[in-house]
Every structure is written in structure tokens, then in C-alpha cells.
C-alpha positions in Angstrom: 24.6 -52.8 -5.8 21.6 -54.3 -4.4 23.1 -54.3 -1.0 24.3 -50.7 -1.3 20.4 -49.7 -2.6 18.8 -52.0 1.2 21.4 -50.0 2.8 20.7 -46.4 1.5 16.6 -47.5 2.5 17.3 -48.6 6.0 19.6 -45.7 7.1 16.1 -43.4 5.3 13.8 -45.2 7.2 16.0 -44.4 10.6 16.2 -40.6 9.7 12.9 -40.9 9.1 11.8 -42.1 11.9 13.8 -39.9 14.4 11.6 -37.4 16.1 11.8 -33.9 15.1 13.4 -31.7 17.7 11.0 -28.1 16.0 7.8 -27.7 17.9 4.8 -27.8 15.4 3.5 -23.7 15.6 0.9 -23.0 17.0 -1.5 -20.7 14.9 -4.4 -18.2 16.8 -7.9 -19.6 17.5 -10.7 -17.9 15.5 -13.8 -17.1 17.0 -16.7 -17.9 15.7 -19.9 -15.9 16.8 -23.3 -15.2 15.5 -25.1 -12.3 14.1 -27.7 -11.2 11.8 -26.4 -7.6 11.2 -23.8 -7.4 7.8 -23.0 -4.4 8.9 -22.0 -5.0 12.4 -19.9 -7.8 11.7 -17.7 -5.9 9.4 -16.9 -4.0 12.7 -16.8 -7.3 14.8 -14.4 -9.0 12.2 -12.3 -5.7 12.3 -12.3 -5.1 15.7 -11.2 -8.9 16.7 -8.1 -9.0 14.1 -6.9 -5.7 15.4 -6.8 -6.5 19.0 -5.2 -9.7 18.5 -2.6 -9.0 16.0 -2.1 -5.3 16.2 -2.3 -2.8 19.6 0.8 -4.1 21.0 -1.0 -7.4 21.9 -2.1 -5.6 25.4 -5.7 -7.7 25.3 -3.3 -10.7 26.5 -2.5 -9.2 29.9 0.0 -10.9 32.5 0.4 -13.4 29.7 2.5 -11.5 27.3 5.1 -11.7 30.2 5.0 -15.5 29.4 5.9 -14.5 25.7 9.9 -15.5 25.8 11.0 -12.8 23.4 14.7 -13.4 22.4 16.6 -10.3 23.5 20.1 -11.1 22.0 18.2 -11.4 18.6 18.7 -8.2 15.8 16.7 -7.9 12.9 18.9 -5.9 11.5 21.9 -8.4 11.0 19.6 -11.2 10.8 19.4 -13.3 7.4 15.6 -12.9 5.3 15.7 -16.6 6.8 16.1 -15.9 10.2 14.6 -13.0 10.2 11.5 -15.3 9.0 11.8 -18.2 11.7 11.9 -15.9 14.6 8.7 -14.3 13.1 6.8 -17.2 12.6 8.3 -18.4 16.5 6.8 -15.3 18.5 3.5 -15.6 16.5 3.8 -19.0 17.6 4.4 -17.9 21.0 1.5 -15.4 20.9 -0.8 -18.1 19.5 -0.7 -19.5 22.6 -1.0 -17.1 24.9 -4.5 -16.3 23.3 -5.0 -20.1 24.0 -5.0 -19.4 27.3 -7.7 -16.3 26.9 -9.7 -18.1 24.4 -13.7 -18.7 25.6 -11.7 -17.6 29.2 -14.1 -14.4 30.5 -11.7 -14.4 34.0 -8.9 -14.1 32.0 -10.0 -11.2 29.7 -8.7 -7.5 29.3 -11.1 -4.9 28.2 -11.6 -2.8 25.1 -13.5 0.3 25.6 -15.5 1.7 22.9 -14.6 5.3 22.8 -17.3 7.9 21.8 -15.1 11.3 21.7 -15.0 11.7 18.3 -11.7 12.5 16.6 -11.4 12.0 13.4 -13.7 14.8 11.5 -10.5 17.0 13.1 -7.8 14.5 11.9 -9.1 14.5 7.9 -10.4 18.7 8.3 -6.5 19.0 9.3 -4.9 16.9 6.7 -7.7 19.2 4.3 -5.9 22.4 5.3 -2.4 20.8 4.4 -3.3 20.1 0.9 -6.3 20.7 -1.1 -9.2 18.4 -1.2 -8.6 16.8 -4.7 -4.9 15.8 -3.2 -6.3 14.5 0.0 -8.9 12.5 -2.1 -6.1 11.3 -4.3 -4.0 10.1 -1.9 -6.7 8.3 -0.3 -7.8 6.7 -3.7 -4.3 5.9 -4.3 -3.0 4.4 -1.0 -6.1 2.3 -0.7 -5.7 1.2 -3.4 -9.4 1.7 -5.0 -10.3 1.2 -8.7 -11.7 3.9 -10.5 -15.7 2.8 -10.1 -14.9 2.0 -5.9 -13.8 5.8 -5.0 -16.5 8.5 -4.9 -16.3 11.4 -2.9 -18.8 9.5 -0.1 -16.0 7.6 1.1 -14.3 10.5 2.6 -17.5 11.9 4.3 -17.9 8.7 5.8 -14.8 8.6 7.8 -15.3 11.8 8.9 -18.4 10.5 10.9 -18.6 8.2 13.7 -20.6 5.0 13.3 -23.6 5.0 16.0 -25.6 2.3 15.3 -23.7 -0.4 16.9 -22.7 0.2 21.3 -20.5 -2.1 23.0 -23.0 -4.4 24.1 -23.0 -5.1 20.4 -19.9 -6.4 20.0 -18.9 -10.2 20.8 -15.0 -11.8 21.3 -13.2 -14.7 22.4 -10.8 -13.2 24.1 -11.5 -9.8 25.6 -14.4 -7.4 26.7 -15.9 -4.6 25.2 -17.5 -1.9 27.5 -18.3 1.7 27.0 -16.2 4.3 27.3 -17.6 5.8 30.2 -16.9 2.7 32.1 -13.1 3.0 32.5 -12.0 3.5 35.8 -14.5 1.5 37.1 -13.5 -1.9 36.8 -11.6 -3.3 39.8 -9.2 -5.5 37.7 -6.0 -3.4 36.3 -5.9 -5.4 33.2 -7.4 -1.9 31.3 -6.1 -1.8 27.9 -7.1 0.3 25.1 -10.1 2.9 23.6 -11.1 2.3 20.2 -13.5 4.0 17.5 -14.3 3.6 14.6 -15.9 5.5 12.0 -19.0 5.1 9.1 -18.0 2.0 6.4 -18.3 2.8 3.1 -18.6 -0.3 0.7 -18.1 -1.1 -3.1 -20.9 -1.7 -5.6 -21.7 -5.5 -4.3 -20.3 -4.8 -0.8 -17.5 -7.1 -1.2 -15.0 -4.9 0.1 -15.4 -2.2 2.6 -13.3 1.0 3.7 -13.4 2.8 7.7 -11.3 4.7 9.5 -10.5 4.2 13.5 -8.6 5.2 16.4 -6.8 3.1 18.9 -5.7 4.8 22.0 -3.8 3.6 24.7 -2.4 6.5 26.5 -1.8 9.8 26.6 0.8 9.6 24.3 0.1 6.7 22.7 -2.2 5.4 19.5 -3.0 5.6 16.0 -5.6 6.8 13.5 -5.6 4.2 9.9 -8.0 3.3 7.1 -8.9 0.3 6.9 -9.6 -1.8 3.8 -11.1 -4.9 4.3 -12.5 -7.5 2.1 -14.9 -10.0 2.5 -14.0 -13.8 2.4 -16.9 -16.3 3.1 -19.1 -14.9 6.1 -15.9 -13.2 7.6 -14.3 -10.0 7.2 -10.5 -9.6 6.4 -7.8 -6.7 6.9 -6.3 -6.3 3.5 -4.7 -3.6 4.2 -4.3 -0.1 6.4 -2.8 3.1 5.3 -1.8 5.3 8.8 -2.7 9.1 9.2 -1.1 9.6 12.2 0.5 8.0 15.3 1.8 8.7 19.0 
């Protein structure tokens, strides 16, 4: 038995010691950055996670060619397992691409900040859907508020435009931000998107905070959401976005 149990250890100790054949994932850099202004870096925080995990990833450029999506792969026949690895693998994948951008200026795309207010016409539209108190509800519903977070402020806010804060404002690892009526002028094709945002409106103890913005990046192409973010630390996190419309 005794020989049998030496066995059994040494043929662990070989499995064990064989290297693995999965490459360790790779998980985005954050960017750390400094500012005195709360308020700002609500809109900072927000703008950051967006680009890089939202907008179709265009801030990364000639390097999302790099990203080896797996054609033959279907989410639809796929296992919740496999479904889950190939997840995790093209964030993996997209992790580090934005290696490959991070605290690298020649290597950046740029954001515009976009001052053609929208969306006092996307909520006045949704308004003459339905009547206010629905609109309201829905919002208070959807994002989820409690009872003492949702006043009738909220809504106002989103219908206006945040001014205090120009693109000069805004800092990032990994892409510019330039005013709107910059685009065009940059030599470099690597163009991507025009964003806006608009007022925040906060709870009591200004823990968690509510905006809505637009992302544009074409013609025919974008999105209008509300955000909901919460505030973890110093930083600002996406909890979750309800979508008014897209393109």
C-alpha cells in the first residue's frame, strides 16, 4: 500500500509540474490620472470605460485587425461554457491591443467631444409617446432608483448638456480627446467617434450618479443611453445603462 500511495505522489508531482498549454489572460490596464474636480472625473471615469469596452472598440485603430476573432465560432450552438471561454479569450485579446496604446500618444485615435446638442429632442420625443409620469416611471424603474434617489431633477438634467468641462479637460491612456470642431483636420485617418454627454444628477451623498450621452460614429451609426454609475474608491464605475435609441 505504501508503494501504491509513493506512486500515486510521484505521478502528482509530474502532472504537476508539466507546463500549462492556456495562456494566462491578459486583463486591460487602468489609467490612473489626476484631478481635483469630483465632478469631472465622474465624466473622465465614464468616458474611459466606454471607449474601451463599448463603441465597437474603434479607439484601438489598425490594432483591432491584430484581434484574431474566431470566425467558425457560433454563439448560438455554443455551450454556456464555451460560450464563456471564448469571451473571456477576445477580452483577452483586446486587453492587449490596448497594451499596445497604453501611455502610447503616436498610437492613439481620437474622441471628439461633440457640442450639437441632441438629447433635449430625444427625451421631448419619447414625452410625446407617452405621458410624463410614464416616461418618469420608466426611467425610475429601468435605472433602477430607490424611492428617495428619483426626483423629477433627474430628468431635467439629461435634457441639458454639461458645459463646464471642454476637451482639454479630459485626460486618457489610450486615446485623444479634441473638440468637435476639430474633425477633419487631423492628418491621421485613425478618426473615430463624437461623444456628449449630458448634466449628472447624483443621490443624497453623491455615491451614485445618473447622465445621459450620445456616441456617434456615422451617419447611421450610434446610440443615446443613461448611465448609472456608482462610485467605488476614488473611481467611477458603469453599473449599468438602459438604451433610448440606436442606429
Amino acid at each position: 500500500m505504501k508503494n501504491i500511495l509513493l506512486l500515486l505522489l510521484f505521478l502528482l508531482t509530474l502532472v504537476g509540474c508539466q507546463p500549462t498549454q492556456q495562456e494566462p489572460l491578459e486583463v486591460r490596464k487602468e489609467c490612473v490620472y489626476q484631478t481635483d474636480n469630483p465632478t469631472l472625473r465622474i465624466y473622465n471615469d465614464a468616458l474611459i470605460e466606454l471607449v474601451e469596452t463599448s463603441f465597437y472598440n474603434y479607439y484601438l485603430g489598425d490594432h483591432l485587425k491584430d484581434v484574431p476573432f474566431d470566425t467558425t465560432f457560433n454563439e448560438n450552438t455554443a455551450d454556456s461554457a464555451s460560450l464563456k471561454k471564448e469571451i473571456a479569450r477576445i477580452n483577452s485579446e483586446l486587453a492587449k491591443a490596448q497594451h499596445k496604446t497604453f501611455n502610447n500618444p503616436a498610437q492613439w485615435c481620437t474622441v471628439y467631444l461633440d457640442t450639437a446638442w441632441r438629447g433635449s429632442h430625444v427625451f421631448k420625443s419619447m414625452a410625446t409617446k407617452r405621458p410624463n409620469d410614464n416616461l418618469n416611471h420608466r426611467l425610475q424603474q429601468s435605472l433602477e432608483f430607490n424611492i428617495s434617489e428619483w426626483n423629477l431633477s433627474h430628468l431635467d438634467s439629461f435634457k441639458t448638456m454639461q458645459t463646464d468641462f471642454t476637451a482639454k479637460d479630459f485626460q486618457s491612456c489610450t486615446f485623444k480627446v479634441a473638440p468637435i470642431d476639430s474633425l477633419g483636420q487631423n492628418s491621421s485617418t485613425c478618426e473615430t467617434i463624437r461623444v456628449q454627454f449630458s448634466k449628472a444628477a447624483f443621490n443624497y451623498n453623491k455615491t451614485k450618479a445618473w447622465l445621459y450621452y450620445e456616441f456617434m460614429c456615422g451617419s447611421r451609426c450610434g446610440v443615446g443611453e443613461v448611465l448609472h454609475l456608482e462610485k467605488s474608491g476614488e473611481k467611477w464605475e458603469i453599473r449599468k445603462s438602459v438604451m433610448l435609441w440606436i442606429s
